[in-house]
PyMOL CGO cylinders between C-alpha atoms (Angstrom):
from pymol import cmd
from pymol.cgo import CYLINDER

trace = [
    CYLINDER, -33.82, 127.01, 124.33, -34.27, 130.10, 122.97, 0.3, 1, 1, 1, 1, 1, 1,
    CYLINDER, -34.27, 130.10, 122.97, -36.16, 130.68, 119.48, 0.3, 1, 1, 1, 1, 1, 1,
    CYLINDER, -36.16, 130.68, 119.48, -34.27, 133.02, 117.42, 0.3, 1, 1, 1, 1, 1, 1,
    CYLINDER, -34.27, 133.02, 117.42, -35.65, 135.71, 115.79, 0.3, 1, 1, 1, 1, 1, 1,
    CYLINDER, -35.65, 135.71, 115.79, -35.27, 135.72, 111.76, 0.3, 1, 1, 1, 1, 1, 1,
    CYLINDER, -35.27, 135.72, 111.76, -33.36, 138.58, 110.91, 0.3, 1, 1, 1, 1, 1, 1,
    CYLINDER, -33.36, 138.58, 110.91, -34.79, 141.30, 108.91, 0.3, 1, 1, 1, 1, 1, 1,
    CYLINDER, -34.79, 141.30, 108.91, -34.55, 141.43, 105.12, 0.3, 1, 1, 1, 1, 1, 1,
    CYLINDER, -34.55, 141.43, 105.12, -33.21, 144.78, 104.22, 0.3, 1, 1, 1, 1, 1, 1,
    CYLINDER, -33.21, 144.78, 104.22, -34.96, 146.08, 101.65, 0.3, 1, 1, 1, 1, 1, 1,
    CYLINDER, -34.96, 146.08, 101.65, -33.72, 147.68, 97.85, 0.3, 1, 1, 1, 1, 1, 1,
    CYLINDER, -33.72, 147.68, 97.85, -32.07, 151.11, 98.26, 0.3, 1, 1, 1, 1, 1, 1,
    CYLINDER, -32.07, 151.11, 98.26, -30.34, 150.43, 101.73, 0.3, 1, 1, 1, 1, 1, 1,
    CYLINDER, -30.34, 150.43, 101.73, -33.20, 151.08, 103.73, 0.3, 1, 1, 1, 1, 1, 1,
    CYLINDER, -33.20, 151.08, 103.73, -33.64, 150.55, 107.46, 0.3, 1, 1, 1, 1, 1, 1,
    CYLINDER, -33.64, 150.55, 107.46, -34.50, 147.37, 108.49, 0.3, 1, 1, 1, 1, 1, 1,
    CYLINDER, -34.50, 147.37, 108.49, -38.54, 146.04, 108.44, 0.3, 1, 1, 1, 1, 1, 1,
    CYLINDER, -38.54, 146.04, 108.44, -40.18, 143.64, 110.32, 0.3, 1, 1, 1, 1, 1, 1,
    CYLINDER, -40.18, 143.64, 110.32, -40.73, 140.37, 109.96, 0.3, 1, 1, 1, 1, 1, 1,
    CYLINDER, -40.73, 140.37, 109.96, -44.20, 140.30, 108.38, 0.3, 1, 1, 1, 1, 1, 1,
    CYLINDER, -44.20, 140.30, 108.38, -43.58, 143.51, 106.47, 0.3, 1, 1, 1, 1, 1, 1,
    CYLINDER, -43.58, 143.51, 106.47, -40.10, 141.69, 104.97, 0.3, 1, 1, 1, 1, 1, 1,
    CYLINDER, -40.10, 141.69, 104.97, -41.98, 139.08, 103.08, 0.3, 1, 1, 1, 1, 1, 1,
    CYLINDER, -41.98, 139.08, 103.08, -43.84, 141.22, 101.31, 0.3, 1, 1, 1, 1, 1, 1,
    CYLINDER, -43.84, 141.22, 101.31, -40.44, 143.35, 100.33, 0.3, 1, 1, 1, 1, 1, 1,
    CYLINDER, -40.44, 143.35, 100.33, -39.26, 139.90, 99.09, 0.3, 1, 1, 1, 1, 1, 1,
    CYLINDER, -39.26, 139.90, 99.09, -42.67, 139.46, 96.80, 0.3, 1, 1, 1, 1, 1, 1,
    CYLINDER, -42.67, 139.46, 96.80, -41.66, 142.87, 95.55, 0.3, 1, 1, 1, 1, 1, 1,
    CYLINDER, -41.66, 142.87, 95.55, -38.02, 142.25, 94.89, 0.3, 1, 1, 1, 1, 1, 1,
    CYLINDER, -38.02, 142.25, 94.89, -38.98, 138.84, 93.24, 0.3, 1, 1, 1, 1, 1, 1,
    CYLINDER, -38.98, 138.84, 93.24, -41.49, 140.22, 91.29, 0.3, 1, 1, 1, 1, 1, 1,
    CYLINDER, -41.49, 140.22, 91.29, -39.48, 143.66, 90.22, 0.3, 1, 1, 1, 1, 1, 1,
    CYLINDER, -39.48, 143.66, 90.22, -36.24, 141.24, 89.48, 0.3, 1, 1, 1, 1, 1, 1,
    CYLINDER, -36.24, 141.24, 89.48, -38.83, 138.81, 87.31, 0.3, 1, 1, 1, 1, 1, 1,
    CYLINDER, -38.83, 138.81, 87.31, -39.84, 142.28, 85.50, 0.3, 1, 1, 1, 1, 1, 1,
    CYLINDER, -39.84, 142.28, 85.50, -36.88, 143.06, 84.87, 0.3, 1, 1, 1, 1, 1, 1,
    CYLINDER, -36.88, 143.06, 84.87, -35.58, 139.64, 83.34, 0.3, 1, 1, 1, 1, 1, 1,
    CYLINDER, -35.58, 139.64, 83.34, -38.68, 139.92, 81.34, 0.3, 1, 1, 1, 1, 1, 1,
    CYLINDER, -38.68, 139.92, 81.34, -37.41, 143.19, 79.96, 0.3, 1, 1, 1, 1, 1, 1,
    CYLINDER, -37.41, 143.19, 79.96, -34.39, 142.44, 79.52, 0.3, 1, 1, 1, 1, 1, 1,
    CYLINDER, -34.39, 142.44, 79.52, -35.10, 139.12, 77.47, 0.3, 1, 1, 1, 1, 1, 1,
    CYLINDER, -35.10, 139.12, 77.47, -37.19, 141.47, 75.21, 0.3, 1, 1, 1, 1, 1, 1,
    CYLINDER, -37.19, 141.47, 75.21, -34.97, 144.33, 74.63, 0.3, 1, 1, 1, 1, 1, 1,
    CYLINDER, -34.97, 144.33, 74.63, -32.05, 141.30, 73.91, 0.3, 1, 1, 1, 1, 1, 1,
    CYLINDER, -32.05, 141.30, 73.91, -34.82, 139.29, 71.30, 0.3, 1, 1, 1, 1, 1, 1,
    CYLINDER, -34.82, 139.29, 71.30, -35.06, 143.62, 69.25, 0.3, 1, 1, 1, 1, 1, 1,
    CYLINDER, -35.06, 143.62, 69.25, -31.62, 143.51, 69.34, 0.3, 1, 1, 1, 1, 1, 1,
    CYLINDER, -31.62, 143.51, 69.34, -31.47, 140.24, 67.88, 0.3, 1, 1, 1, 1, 1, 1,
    CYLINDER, -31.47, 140.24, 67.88, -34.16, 141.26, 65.51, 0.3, 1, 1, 1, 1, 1, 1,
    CYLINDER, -34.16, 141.26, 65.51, -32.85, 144.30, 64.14, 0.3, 1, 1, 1, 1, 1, 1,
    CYLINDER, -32.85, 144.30, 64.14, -29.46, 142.88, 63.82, 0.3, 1, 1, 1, 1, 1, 1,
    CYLINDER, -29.46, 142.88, 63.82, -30.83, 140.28, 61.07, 0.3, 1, 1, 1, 1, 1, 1,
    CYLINDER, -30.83, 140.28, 61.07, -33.02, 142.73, 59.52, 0.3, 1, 1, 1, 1, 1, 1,
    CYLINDER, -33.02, 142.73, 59.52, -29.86, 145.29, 59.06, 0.3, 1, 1, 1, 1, 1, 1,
    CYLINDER, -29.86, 145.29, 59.06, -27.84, 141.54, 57.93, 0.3, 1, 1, 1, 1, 1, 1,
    CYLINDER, -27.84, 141.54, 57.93, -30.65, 141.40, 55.39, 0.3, 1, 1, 1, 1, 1, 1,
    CYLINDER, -30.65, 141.40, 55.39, -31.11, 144.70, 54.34, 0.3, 1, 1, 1, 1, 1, 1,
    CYLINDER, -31.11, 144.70, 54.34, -27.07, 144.50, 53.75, 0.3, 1, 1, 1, 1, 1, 1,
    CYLINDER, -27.07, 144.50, 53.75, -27.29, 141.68, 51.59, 0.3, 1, 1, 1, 1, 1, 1,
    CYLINDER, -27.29, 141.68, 51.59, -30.03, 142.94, 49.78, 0.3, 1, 1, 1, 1, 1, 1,
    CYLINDER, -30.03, 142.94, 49.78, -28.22, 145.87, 48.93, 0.3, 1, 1, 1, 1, 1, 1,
    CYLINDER, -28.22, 145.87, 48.93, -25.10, 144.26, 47.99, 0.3, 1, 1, 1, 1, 1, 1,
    CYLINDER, -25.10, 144.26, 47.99, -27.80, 141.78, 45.37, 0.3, 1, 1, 1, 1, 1, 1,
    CYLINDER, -27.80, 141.78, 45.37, -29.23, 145.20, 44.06, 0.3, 1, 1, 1, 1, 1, 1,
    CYLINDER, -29.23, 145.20, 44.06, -25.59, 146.73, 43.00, 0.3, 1, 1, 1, 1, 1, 1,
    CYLINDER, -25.59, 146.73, 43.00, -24.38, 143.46, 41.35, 0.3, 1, 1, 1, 1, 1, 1,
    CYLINDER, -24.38, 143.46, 41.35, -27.73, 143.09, 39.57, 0.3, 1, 1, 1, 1, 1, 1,
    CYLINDER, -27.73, 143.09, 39.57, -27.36, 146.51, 38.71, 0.3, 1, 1, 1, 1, 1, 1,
    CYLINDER, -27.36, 146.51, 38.71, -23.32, 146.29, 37.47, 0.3, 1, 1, 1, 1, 1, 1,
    CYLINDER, -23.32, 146.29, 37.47, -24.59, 143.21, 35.70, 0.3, 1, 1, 1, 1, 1, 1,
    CYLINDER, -24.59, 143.21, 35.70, -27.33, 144.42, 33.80, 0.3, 1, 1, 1, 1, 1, 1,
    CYLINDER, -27.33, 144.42, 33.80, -26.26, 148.31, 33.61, 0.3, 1, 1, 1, 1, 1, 1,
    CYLINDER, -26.26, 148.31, 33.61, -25.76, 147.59, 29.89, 0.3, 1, 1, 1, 1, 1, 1,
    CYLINDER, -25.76, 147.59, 29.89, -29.37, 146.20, 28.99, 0.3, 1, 1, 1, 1, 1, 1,
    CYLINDER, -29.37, 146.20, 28.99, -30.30, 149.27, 27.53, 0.3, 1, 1, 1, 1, 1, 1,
    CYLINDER, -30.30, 149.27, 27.53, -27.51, 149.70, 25.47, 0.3, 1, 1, 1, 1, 1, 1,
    CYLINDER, -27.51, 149.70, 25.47, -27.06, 146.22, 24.31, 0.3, 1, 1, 1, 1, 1, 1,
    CYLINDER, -27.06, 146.22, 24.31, -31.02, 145.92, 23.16, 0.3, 1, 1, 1, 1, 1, 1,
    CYLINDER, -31.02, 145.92, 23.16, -30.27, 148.92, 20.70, 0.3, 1, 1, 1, 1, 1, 1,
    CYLINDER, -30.27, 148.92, 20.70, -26.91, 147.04, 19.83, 0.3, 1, 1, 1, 1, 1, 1,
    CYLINDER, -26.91, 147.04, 19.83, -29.33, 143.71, 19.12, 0.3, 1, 1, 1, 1, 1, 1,
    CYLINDER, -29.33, 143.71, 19.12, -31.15, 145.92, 15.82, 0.3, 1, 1, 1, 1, 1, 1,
    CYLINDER, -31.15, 145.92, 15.82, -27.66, 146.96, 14.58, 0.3, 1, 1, 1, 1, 1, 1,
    CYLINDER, -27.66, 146.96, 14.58, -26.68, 143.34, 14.84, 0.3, 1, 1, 1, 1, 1, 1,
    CYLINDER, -26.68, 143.34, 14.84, -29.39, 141.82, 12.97, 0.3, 1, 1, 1, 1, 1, 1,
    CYLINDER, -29.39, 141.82, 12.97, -29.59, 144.52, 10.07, 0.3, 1, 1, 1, 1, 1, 1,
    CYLINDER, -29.59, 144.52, 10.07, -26.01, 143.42, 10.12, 0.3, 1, 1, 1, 1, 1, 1,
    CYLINDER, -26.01, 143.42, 10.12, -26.13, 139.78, 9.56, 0.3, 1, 1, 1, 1, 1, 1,
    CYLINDER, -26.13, 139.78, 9.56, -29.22, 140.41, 7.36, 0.3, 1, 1, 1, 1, 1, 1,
    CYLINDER, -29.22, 140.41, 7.36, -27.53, 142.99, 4.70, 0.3, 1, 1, 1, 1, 1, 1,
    CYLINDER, -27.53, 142.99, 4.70, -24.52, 140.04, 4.79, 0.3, 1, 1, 1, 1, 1, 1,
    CYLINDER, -24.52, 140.04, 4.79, -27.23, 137.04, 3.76, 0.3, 1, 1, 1, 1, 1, 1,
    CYLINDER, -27.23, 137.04, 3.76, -28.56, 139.38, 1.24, 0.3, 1, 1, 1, 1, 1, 1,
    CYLINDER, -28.56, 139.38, 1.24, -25.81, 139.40, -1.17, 0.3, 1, 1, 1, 1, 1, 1,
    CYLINDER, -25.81, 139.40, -1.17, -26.00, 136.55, -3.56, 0.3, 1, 1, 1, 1, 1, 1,
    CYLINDER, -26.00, 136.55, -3.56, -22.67, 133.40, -3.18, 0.3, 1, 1, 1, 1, 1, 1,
    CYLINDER, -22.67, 133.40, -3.18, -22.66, 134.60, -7.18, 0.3, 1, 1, 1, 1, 1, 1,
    CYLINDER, -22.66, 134.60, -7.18, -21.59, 138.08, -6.37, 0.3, 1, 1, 1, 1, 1, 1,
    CYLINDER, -21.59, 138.08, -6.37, -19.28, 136.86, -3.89, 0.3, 1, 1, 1, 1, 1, 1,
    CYLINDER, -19.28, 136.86, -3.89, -17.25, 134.40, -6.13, 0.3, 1, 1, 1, 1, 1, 1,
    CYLINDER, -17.25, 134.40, -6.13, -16.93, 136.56, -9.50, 0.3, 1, 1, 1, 1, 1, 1,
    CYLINDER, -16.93, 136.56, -9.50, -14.67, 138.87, -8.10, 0.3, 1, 1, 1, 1, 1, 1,
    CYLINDER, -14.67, 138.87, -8.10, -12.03, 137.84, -5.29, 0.3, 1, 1, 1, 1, 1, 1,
    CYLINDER, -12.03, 137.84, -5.29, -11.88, 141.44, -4.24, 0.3, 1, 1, 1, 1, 1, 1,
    CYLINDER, -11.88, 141.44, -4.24, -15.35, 141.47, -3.73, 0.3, 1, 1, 1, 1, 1, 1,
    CYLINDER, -15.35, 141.47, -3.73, -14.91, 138.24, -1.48, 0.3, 1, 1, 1, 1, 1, 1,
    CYLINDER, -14.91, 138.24, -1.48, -12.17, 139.46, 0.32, 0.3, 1, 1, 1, 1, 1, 1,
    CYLINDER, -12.17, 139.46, 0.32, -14.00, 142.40, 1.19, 0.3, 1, 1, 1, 1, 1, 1,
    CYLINDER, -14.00, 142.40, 1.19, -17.03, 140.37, 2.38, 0.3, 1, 1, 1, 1, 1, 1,
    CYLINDER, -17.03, 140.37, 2.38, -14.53, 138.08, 4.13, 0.3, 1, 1, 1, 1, 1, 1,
    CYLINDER, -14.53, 138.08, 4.13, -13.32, 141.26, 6.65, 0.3, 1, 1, 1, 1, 1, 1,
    CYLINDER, -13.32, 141.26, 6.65, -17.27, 141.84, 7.13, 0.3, 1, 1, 1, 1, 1, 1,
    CYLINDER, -17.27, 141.84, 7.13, -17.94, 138.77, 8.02, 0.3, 1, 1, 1, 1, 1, 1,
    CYLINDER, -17.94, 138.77, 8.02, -14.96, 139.10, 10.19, 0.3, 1, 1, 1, 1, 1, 1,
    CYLINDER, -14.96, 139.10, 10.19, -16.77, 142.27, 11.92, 0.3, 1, 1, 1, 1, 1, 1,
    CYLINDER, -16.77, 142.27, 11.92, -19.98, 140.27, 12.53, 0.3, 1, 1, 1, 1, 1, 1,
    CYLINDER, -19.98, 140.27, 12.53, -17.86, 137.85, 14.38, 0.3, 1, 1, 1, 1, 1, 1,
    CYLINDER, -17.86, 137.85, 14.38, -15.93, 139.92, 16.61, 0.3, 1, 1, 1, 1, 1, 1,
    CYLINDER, -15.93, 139.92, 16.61, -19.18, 141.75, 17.21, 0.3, 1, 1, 1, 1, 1, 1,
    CYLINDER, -19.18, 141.75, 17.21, -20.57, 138.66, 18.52, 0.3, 1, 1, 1, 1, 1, 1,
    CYLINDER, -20.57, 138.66, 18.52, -17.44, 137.75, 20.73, 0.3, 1, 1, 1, 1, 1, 1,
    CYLINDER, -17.44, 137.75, 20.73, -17.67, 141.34, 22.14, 0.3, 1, 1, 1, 1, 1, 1,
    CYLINDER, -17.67, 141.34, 22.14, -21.07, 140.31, 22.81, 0.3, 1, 1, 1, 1, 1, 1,
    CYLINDER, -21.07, 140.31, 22.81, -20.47, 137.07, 24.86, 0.3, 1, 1, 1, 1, 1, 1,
    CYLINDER, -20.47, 137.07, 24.86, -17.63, 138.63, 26.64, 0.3, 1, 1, 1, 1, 1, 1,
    CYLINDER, -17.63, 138.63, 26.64, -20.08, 141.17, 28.78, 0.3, 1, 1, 1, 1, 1, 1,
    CYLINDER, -20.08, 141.17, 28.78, -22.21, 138.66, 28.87, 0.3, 1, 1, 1, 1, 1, 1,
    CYLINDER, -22.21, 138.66, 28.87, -24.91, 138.63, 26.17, 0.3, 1, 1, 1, 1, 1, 1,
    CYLINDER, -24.91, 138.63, 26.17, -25.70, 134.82, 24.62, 0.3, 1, 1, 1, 1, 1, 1,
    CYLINDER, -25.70, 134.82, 24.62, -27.50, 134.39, 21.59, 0.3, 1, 1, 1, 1, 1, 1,
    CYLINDER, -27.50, 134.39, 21.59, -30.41, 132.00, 21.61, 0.3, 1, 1, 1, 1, 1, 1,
    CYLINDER, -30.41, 132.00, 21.61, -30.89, 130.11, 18.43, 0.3, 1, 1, 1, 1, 1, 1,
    CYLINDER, -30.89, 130.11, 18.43, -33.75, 127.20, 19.28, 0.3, 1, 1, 1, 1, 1, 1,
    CYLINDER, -33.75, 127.20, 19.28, -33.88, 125.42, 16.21, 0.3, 1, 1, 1, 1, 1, 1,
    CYLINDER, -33.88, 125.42, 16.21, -35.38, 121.96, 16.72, 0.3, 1, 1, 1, 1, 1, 1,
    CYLINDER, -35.38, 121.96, 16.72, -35.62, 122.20, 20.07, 0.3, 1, 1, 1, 1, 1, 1,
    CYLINDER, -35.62, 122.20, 20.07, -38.81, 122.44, 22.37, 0.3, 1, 1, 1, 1, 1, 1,
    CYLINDER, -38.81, 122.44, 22.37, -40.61, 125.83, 22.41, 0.3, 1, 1, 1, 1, 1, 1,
    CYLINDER, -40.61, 125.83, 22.41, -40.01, 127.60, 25.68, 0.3, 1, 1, 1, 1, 1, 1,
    CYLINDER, -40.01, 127.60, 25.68, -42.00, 130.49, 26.68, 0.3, 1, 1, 1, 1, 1, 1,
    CYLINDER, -42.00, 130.49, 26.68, -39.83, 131.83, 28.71, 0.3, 1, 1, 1, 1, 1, 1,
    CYLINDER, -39.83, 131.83, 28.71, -37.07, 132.61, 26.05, 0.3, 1, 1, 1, 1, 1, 1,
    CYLINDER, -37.07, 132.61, 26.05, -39.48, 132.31, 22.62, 0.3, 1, 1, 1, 1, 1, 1,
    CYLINDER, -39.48, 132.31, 22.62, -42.16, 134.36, 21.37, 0.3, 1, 1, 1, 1, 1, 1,
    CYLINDER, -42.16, 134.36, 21.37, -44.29, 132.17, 18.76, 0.3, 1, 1, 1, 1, 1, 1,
    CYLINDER, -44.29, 132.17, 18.76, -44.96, 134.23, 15.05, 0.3, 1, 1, 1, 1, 1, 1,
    CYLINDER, -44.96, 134.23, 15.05, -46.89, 130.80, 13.77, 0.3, 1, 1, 1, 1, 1, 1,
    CYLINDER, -46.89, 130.80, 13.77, -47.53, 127.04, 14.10, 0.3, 1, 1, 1, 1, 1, 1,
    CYLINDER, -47.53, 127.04, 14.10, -47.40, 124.64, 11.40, 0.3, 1, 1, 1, 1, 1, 1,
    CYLINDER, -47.40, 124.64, 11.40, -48.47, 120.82, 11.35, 0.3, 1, 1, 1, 1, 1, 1,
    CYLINDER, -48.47, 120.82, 11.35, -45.41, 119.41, 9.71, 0.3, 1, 1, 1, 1, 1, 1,
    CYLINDER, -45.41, 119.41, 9.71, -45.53, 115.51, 9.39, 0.3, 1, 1, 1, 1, 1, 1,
    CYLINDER, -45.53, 115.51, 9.39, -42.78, 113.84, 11.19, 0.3, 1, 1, 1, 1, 1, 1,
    CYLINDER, -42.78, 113.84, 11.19, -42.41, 116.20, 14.07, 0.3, 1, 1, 1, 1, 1, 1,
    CYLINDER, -42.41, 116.20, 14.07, -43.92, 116.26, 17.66, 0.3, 1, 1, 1, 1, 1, 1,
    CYLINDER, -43.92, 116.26, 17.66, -46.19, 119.10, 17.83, 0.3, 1, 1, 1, 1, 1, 1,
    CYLINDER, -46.19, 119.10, 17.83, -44.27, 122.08, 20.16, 0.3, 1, 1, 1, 1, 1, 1,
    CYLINDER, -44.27, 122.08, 20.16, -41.29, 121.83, 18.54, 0.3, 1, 1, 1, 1, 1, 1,
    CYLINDER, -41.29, 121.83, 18.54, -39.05, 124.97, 17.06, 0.3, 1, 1, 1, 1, 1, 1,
    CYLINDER, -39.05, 124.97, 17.06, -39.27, 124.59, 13.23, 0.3, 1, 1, 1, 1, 1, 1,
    CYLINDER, -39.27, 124.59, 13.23, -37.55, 128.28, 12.29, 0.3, 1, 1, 1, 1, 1, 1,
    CYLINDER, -37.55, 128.28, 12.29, -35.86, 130.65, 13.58, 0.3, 1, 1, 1, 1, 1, 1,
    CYLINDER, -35.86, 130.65, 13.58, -37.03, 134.04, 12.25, 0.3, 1, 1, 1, 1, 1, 1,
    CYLINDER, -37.03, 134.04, 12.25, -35.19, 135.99, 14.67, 0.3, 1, 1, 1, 1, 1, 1,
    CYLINDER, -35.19, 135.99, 14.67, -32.81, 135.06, 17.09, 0.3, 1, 1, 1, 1, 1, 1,
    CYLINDER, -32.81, 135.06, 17.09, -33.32, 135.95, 20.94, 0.3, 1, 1, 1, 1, 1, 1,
    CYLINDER, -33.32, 135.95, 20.94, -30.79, 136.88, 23.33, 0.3, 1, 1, 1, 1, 1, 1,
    CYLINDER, -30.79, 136.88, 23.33, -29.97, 136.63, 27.08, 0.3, 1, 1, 1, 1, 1, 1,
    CYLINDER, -29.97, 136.63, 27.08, -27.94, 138.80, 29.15, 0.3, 1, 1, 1, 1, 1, 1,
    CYLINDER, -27.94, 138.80, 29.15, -26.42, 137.04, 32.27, 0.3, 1, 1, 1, 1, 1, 1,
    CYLINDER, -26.42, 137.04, 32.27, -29.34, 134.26, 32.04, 0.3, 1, 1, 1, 1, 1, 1,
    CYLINDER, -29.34, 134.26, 32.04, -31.94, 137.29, 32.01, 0.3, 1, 1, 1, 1, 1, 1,
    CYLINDER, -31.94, 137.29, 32.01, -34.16, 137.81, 28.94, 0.3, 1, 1, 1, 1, 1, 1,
    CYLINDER, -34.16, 137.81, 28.94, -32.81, 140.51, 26.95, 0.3, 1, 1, 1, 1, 1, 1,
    CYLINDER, -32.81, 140.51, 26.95, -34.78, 139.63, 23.74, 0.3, 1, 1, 1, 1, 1, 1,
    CYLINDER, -34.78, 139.63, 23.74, -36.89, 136.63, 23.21, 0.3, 1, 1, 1, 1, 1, 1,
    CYLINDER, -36.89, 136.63, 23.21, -36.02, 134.24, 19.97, 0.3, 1, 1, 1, 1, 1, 1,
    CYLINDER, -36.02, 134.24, 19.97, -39.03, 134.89, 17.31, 0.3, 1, 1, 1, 1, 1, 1,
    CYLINDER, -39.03, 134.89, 17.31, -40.01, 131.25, 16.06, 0.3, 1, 1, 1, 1, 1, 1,
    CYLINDER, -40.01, 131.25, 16.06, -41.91, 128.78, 13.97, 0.3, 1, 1, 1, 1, 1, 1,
    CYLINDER, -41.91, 128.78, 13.97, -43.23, 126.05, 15.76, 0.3, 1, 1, 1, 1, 1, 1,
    CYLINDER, -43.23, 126.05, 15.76, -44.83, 122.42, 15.04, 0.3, 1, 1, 1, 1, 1, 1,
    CYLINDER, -44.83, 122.42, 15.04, -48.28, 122.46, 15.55, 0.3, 1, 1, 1, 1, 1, 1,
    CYLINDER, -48.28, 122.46, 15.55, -49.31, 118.32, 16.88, 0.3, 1, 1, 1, 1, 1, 1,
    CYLINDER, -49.31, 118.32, 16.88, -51.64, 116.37, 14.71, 0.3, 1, 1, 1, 1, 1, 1,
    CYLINDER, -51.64, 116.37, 14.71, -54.25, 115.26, 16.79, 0.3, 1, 1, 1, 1, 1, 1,
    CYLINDER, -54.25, 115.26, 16.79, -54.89, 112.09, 14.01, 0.3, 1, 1, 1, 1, 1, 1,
    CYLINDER, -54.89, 112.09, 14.01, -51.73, 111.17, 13.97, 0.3, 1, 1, 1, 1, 1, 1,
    CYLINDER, -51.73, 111.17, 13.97, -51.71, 110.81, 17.27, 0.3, 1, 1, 1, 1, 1, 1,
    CYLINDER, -51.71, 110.81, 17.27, -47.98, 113.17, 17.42, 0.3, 1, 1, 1, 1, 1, 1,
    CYLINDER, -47.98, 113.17, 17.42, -47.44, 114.67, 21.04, 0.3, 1, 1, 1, 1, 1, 1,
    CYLINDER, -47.44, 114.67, 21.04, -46.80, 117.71, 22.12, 0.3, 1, 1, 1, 1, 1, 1,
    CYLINDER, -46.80, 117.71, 22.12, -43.02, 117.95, 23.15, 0.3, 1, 1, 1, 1, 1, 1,
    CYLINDER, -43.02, 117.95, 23.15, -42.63, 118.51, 26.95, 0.3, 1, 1, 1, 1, 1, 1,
    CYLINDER, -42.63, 118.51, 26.95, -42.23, 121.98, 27.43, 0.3, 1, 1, 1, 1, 1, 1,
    CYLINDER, -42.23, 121.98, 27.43, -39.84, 121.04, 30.37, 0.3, 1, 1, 1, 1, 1, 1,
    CYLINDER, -39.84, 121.04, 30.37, -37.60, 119.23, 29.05, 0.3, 1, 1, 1, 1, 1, 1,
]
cmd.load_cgo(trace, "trace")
């Protein structure tokens, strides 16, 4: 019997045949270019996959920014609307129930105001702007600014006892913040503070 020879491994690139000994170390090569390679390629393939979520991200980001900005586009304008709104309501509490019922002229007339104050209002919840009134309900500091605290027998200390002016939200974000009164705890008494959570 005759041992056979192995054949020779051609090398990349078409090159003439090497010998035996010299072939293996063309395979090491090969293996270790073709490893390289794979290497590279799973790296270039894990930026691709990278960039595509940051550019996903930066997309959605974008497309948060202009509805946050459609949304609230109007803040500016609808805090200025806020003053005209209270002086409003505040120049309609001012005139007397006396004045209003000794002459039905006088009462009709107050009865198309008061008409305007509501529509105002309506044109306010329709783009989005919600008046917060918190009487009797637990102070919030997220959505109330405190002018004073009173002990007031009866009530939990924490709790909104007046309303001095009323706060508003635009699309859940804090346009104005409701200007209270609240319940101050008696520590005698033994009267908790109402859970600010709740």
């Amino acid at each position: 019997m005759t041992t056979q020879e192995p054949e020779p491994i051609l090398p990349i690139d078409n090159e003439p045949p090497l010998p035996v000994g010299e072939a293996e170390n063309v395979v090491d090569v090969r293996d270790a270019k073709i490893s390289a390679l794979e290497s590279a390629l799973k790296a270039e393939k894990d930026n691709a996959l990278r960039t595509l979520a940051e550019a996903d991200n930066i997309r959605k980001r974008a497309l948060k920014d202009r509805e946050d900005a459609v949304k609230f586009a109007i803040t500016s304008f609808a805090k200025d609307l806020l003053d005209f709104s209270d002086n409003f309501h505040r120049g309609l509490s001012a005139i007397p129930d006396e004045l209003k019922k000794s002459d039905p002229r006088f009462a009709n007339v107050m009865d198309g105001i008061s008409a305007m104050e509501r529509e105002l209002l309506k044109t306010f919840s329709k783009h989005g702007i919600q008046k917060i009134e918190p009487l009797d309900q637990p102070f919030d500091p997220n959505f109330h600014e405190v002018l004073f605290e009173t002990p007031l027998p009866g009530k939990p200390g924490g709790l909104v006892i007046q309303v001095v002016e009323a706060g508003y939200v635009l699309n859940g974000r804090l346009l104005r913040a409701a200007k209270v009164g609240i319940s101050k705890g008696d520590p005698l008494s033994g009267d908790k503070l109402v859970d600010q959570k709740a």
